[in-house]
C-alpha positions in Angstrom: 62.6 33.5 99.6 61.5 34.9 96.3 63.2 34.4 93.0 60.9 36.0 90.9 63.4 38.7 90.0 66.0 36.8 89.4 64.0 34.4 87.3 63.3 37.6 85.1 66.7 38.2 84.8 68.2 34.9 84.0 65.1 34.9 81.0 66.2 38.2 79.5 69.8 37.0 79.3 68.9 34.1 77.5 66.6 36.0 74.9 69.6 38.2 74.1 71.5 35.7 73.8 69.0 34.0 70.9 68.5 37.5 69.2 72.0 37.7 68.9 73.1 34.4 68.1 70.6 34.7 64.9 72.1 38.3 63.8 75.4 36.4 63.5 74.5 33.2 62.0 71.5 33.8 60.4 67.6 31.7 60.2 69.1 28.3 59.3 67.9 28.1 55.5 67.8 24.5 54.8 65.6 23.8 57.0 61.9 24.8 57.1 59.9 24.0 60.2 55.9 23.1 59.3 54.0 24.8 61.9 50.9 22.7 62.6 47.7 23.8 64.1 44.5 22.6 64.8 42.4 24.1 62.4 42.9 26.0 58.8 44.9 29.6 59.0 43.5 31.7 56.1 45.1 34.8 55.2 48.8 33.2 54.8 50.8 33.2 51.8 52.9 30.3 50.8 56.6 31.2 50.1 58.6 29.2 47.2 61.9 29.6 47.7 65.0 28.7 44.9 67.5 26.7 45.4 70.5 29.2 46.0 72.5 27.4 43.1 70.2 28.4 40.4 71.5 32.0 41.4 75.1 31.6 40.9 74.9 30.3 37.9 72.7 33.0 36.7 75.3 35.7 38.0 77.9 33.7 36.0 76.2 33.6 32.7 75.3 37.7 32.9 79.2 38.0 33.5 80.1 35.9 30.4 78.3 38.3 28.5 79.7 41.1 29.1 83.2 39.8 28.7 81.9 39.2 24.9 80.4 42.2 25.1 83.9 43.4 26.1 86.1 42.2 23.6 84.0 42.8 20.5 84.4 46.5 21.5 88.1 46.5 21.9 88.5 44.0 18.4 86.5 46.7 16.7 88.9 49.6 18.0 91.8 48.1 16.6 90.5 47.4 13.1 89.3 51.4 13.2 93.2 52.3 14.2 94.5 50.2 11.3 92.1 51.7 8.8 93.2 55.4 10.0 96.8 54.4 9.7 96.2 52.6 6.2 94.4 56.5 5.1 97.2 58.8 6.6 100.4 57.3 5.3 101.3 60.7 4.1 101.2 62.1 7.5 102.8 62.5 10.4 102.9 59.2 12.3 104.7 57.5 14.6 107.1 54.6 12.9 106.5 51.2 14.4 109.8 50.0 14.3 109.9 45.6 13.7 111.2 43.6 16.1 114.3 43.0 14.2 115.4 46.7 13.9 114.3 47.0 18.0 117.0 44.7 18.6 119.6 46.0 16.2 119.3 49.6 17.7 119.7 48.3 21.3 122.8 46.7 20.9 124.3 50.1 19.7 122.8 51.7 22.3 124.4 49.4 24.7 127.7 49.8 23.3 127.6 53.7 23.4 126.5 53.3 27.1 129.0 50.9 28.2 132.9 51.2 29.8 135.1 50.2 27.4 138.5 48.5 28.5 141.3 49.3 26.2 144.7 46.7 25.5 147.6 48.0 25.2 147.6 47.8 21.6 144.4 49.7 21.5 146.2 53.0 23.4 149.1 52.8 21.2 146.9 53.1 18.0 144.8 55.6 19.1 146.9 58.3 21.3 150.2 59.5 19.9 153.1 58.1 22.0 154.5 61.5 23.5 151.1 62.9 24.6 149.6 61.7 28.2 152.8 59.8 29.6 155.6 61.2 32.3 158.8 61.9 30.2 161.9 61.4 32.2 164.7 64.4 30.6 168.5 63.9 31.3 170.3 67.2 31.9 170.8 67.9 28.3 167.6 67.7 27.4 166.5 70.0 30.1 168.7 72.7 29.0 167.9 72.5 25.6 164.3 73.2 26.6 164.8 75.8 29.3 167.1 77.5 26.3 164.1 77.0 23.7 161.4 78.3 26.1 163.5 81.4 26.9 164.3 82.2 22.9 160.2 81.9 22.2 159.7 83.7 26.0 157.7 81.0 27.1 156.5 82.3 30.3 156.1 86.0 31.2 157.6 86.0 34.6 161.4 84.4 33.5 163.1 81.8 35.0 164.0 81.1 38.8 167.2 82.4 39.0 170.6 80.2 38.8 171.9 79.7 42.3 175.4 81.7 42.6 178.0 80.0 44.2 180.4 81.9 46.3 184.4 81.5 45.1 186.9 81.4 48.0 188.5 84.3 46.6 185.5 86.6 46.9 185.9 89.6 49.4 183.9 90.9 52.4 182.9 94.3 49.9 181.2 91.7 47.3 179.7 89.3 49.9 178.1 92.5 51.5 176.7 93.7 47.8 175.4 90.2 47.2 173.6 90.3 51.0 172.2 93.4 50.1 170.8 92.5 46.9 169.6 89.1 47.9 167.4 90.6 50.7 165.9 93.4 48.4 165.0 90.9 45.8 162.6 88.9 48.7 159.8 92.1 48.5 158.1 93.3 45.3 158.6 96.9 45.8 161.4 98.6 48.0 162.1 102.2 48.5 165.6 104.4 48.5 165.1 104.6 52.1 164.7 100.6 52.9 168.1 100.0 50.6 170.0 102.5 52.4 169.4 101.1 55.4 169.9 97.5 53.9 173.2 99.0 53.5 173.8 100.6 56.4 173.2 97.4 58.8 174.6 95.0 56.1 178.0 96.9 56.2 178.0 97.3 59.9 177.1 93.7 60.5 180.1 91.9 57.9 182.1 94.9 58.9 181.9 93.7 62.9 183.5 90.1 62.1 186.8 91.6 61.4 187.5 88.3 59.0 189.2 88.8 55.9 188.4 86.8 52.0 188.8 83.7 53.0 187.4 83.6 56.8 184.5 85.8 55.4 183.7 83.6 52.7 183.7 80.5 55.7 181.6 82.1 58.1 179.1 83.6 55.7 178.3 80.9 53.7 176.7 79.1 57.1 172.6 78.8 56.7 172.6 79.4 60.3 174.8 82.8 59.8 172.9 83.8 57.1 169.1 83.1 58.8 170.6 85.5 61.4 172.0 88.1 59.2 168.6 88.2 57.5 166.7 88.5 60.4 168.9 91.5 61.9 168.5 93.1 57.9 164.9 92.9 58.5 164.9 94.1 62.1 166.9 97.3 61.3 165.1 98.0 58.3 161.7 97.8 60.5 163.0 100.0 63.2 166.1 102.4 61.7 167.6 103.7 65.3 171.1 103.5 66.9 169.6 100.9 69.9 168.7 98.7 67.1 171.4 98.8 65.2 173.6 97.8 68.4 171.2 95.0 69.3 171.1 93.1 66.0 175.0 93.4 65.8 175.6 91.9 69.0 173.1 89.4 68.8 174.6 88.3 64.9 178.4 88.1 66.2 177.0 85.8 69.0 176.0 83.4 66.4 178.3 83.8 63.9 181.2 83.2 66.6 179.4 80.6 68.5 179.1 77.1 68.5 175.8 75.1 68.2 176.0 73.7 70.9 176.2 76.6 73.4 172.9 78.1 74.8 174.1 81.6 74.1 174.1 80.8 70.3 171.1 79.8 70.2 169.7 82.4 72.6 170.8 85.4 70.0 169.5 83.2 67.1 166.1 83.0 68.7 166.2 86.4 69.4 167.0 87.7 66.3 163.8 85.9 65.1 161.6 87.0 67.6 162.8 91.0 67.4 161.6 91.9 64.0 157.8 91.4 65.6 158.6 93.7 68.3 158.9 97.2 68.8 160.9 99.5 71.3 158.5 99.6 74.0 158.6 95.8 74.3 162.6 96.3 74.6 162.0 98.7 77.5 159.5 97.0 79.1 161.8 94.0 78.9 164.6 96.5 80.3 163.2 97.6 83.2 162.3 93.4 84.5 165.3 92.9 84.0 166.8 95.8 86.1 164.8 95.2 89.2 163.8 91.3 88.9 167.1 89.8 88.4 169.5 92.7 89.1 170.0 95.2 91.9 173.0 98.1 92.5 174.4 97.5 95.9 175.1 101.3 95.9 171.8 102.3 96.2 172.5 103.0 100.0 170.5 106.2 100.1 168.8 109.4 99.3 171.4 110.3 96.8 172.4 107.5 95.5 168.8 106.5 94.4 168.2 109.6 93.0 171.5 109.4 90.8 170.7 105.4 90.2 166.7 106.8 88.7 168.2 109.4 86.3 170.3 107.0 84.6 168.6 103.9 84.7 165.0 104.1 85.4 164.6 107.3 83.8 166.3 106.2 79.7 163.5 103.5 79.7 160.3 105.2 80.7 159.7 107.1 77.6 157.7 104.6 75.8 156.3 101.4 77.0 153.2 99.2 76.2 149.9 100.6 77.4 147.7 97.3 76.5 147.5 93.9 77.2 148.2 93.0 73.5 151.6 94.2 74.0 152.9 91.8 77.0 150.6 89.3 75.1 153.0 89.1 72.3 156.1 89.1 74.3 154.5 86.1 76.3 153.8 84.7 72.4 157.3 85.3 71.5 158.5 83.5 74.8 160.1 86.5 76.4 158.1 87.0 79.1 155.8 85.1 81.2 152.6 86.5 82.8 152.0 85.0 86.0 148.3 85.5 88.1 149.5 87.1 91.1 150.5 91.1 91.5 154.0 91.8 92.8 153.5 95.5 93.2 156.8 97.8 92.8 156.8 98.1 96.6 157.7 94.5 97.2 160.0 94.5 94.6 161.8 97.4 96.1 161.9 95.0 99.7 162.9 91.7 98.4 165.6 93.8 96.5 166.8 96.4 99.1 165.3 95.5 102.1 168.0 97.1 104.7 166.7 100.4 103.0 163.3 99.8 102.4 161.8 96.9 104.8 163.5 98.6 107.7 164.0 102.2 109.4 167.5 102.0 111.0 167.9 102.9 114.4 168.6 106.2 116.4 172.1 107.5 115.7 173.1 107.6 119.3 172.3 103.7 119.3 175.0 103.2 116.8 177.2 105.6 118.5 176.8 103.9 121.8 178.2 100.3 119.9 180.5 101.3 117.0 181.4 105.2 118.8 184.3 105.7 116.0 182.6 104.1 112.5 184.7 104.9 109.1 183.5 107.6 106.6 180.9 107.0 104.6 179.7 104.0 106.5 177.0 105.1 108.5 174.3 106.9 106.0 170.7 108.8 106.8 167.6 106.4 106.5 164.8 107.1 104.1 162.6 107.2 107.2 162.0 110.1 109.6 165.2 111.0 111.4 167.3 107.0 111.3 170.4 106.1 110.3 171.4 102.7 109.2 174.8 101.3 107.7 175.5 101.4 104.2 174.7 98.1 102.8 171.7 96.8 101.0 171.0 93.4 102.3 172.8 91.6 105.4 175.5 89.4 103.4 176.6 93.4 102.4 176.0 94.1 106.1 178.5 91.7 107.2 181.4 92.4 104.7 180.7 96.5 105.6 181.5 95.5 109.2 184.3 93.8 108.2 185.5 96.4 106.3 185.2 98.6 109.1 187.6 97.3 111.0 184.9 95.8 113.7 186.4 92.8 114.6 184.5 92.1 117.8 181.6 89.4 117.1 179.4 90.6 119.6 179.4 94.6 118.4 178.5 93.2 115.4 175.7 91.3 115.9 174.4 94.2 118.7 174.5 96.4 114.9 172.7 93.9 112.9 170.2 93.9 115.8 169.9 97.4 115.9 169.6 97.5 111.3 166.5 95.1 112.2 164.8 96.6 115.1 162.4 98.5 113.1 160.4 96.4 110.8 158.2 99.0 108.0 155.2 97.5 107.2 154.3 97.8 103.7 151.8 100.9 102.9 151.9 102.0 99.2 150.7 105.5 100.2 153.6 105.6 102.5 156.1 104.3 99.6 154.7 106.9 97.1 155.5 109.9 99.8 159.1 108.7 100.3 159.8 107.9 96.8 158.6 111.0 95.5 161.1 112.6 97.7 163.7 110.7 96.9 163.4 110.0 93.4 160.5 111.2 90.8 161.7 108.7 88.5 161.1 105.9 91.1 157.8 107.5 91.8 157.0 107.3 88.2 158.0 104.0 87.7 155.8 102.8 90.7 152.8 104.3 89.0 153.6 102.8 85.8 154.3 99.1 86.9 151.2 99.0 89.4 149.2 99.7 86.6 150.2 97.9 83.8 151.3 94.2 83.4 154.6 94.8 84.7 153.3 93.4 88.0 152.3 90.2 86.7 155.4 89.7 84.2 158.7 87.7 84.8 161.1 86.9 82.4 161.9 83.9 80.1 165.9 83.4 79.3 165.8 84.7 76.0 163.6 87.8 77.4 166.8 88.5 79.5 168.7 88.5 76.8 167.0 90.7 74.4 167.2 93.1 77.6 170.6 93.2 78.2 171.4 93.9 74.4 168.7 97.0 74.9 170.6 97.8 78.3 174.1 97.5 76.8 173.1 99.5 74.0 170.5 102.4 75.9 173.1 102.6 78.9 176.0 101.1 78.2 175.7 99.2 81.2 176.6 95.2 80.8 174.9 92.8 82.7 176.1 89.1 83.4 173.9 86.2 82.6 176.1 83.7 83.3 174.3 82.6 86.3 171.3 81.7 84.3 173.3 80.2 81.1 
């Protein structure tokens, strides 16, 4: 086997190893290593080295002398300053102020810098005693200076005015002046027009109690009277018209004449703070929900009778009406109304609220004739569809009493007729609905374009939405609707 190479290798490794061991280390130095041979070697020089001692000390010593070398430069320096300054005296120079006056000049500095804590004593000696302290005035005092101020016209805008109290024996004529004046005073600028109608709905409004001196005086001086009077003041003044002037007074004798307590009182009040942000087209748009949400005319029966019911209901409140979302945004903001996410289109409203005469056709008149051969006058009626006739009632609780009325006492003819006033189901098709309204009723027809295409379809009313709509009802109309059920 031959280890020749290996051998080779194992002897390089250890020279490295040496030539690096004596770059780190160093030739040991105290040490020297006489190299003996067996004859003279000529050519050599001998090398004497020095102790390495002998060098530090010679470093230190060269050091030493330059730190004399040093500080006879800077001792020099200083005597050539103090010559210059001992020349110049005359001169600008820079005062070397002595220990003593150093230590004088910081206290004051210090005492200037510092918070200072005053006594008692100390404030009284150096402020006067009536400046920087709450005074508390009696009444006397007061006047005195409110008369003083006024003499010297202290203050350019005047005093607030004295509160005037109302005597027992005061009548309706001066409460009404004092209203008036009171509510003209709020703005900074009014016109002729704005006090005239101040008047005008003041007058009406005190006029409407029908309460004499002392009952006047009593039910005026109520805050909550007199926050609705203000408010109706403020809504006629906005929007000077015969409707409004109507509204406000019914709504105001609702709370003057009510009670606290009663929902109806507090209904108007509410109202009469919500109307002065509205206009006219919120009142008919509120109208109109209320007409075929929450109310229906049980002689709407047919052809005619819709078309009279359109010209005097429909028809008064289609004039003007919101156009934009802002508008049923503020009556939802007001609490009126409440905008739901579905559509109820004005075809569905028209079924849930008539459906005998719109969710059905009738029958054949010869099927009516064959069960009931001798009806009354005036109870059987033409359909709205194609050539059927159907018996005048809206709904099937009206069905029943017609029946009744009739003089059909047999049970079974009656239920063959309610069969018959169902047997034809009419699906809902808008198209179809347009046709027969248009027909029937161009103010229906109008009203069906207008609701599917504005947020009539998506708005129900709050309670005190119905009853800002009756007042506009009562009022436009003269048509009275009962809320009872919902009060």
């Amino acid at each position: 086997m031959n280890f020749m190479p290996y051998v080779v290798l194992l002897g390089v490794a250890l020279f490295f190893l040496l030539v690096c061991a004596l770059l780190v280390f160093g030739w040991p130095i105290g040490s020297s290593v006489k190299r003996e041979s067996s004859g003279p070697v000529r050519g050599r020089r001998k090398i004497k080295r020095e102790p390495p001692r002998k060098k530090e000390i010679e470093r230190e010593r060269s050091a030493a002398k330059e730190v004399d070398v040093s500080a006879a430069t800077r001792i020099i320096s200083a005597a050539d300053v103090a010559k210059a300054l001992a020349q110049s005296e005359d001169m600008d120079k820079t005062q070397i102020i002595s220990i003593g006056d150093s230590s004088k000049a910081s206290v004051e500095a210090e005492d200037m810098e510092k918070t200072r804590i005053f006594s008692p004593g100390d404030l009284a000696e150096e402020q006067p005693e009536d400046m920087e302290k709450t005074k508390v005035f009696s009444p006397g005092e007061t006047a005195h200076a409110r008369t003083k101020a006024k003499s010297a016209g202290a203050s350019p805008f005047g005093d607030e005015p004295e509160v005037q109290l109302v005597d027992d024996a005061v009548t309706p004529a001066e409460l009404e002046e004092h209203f008036v004046r009171h509510f003209l005073n709020q703005y900074g600028a009014v016109s002729h027009m704005v006090e005239q109608d101040t008047r005008t709905v003041t007058h009406q409004l005190i006029t409407a109690l029908g309460v004499k001196d002392k009952e006047a005086s009593d039910m005026l001086g109520h805050i909550m009277v007199q926050e609705a009077l203000k408010n109706a003041q403020r809504t006629y003044v906005m929007m000077p018209d015969r409707i409004t002037l109507g509204m406000v007074t019914d709504a105001f004798l609702d709370v003057a004449r009510g009670h606290r307590s009663e929902i109806k009182t507090n209904l108007a009040y509410d109202a009469l703070r919500a109307m002065p942000r509205m206009e006219m087209s919120e009142f008919n748009s509120l109208s109109l929900l209320l007409l075929f949400h929450y109310s229906r005319n049980t002689d709407n029966v047919d052809a005619s009778a819709l078309r009279l019911y359109g010209k005097r209901y429909v028809a008064p409140f289609l004039s003007h009406l919101p156009e934009s979302y802002g508008g049923y945004q503020q009556m939802e903001y007001l609490r009126c109304v409440s905008l739901e996410n579905k559509d109820t289109p004005f075809g569905q409203v028209l079924r849930d609220s008539y459906p005998l005469i719109f969710a059905f056709k009738g029958c054949m008149k010869s099927e009516l004739e064959s069960v009931w051969p001798s009806p009354p006058s005036g109870v059987i009626v033409p359909s709205l569809f194609s050539s059927y006739y159907k018996v005048a009632a809206v709904d099937d609780g009206l069905l029943a009493e017609a029946l009744a009325d009739g003089d059909l006492q047999d049970d079974e003819k009656s239920e063959k007729i309610m069969s018959l006033m169902h047997s034809r189901l009419v699906p809902y098709d808008r198209k179809e609905l347009v046709a027969v309204l248009k027909k029937v009723s161009p103010h229906l027809a109008d009203m069906q374009e207008i609701w599917d295409t504005s947020l009539l379809r998506r708005s129900s009313l709050t309670l005190m939405g119905m009853y800002i709509a009756r007042l506009c009802i009562r009022e436009t109309i003269g048509e009275d609707f009962d809320l009872s059920h919902w009060m």
